[in-house]
C-alpha positions in Angstrom: 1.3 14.4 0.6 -1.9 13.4 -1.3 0.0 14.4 -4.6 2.8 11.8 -3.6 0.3 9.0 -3.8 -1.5 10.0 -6.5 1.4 10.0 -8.2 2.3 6.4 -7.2 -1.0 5.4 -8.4 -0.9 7.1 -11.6 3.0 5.4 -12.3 1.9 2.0 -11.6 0.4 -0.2 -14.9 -1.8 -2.3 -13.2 -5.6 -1.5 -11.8 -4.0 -3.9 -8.4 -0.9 -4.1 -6.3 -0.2 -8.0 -6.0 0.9 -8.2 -2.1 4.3 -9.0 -3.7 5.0 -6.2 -5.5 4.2 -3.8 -2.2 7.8 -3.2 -1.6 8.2 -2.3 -5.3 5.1 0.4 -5.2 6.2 1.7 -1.8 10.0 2.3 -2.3 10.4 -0.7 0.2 7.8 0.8 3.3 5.6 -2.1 3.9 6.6 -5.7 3.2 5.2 -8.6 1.6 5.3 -10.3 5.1 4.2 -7.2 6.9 1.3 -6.9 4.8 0.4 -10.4 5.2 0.6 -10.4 9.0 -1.6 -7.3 9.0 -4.2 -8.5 7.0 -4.1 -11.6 9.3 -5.3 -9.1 12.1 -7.7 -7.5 9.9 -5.6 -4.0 9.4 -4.5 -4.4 6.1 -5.7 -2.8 2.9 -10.1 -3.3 2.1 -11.2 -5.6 -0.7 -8.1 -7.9 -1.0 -8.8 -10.6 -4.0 -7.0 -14.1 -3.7 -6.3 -15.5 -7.4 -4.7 -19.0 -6.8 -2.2 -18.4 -4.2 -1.8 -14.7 -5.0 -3.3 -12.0 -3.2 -3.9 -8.8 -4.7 -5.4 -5.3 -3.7 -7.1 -2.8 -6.1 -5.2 0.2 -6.7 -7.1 2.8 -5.3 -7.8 0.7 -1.9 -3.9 0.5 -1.6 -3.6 4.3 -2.5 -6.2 5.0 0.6 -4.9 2.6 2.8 -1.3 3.8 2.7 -2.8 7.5 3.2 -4.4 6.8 6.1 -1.5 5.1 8.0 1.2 7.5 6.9 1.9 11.3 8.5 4.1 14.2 7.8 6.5 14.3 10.5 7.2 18.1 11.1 10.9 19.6 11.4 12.3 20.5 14.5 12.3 24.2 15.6 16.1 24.8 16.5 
């Protein structure tokens, strides 16, 4: 799984991940609004950066954030 991200991260041409483009970087897994609401509640991604009225989150906190919330579900044993 950590190859996964790190191969997100190294794709993407920017050193940050604008809380807009989430869905874009994450094949659609976390939401603009989802994000928003969670860094509302303090659970979202560390260091965000407002510019104007855009929010965005450096690369590699995005990278480690996403790590720690995701899992490998394992297969069922038929």
């Amino acid at each position: 799984m950590e190859a996964l991200f790190q191969d997100l991260a190294a794709k993407w041409p920017s050193a940050f991940v604008a809380r807009t483009e989430s869905e874009k970087f994450t094949g659609g897994l976390i939401g603009e609004k989802y994000l928003a609401n969670l860094d509302s509640a303090g659970k979202g991604p560390a260091g965000r950066i407002r510019c104007g009225r855009k929010v965005v989150y450096p690369l590699n906190e995005f990278v480690k954030w996403l790590k720690q919330r995701s899992e490998v579900i394992p297969e069922r044993k038929r």
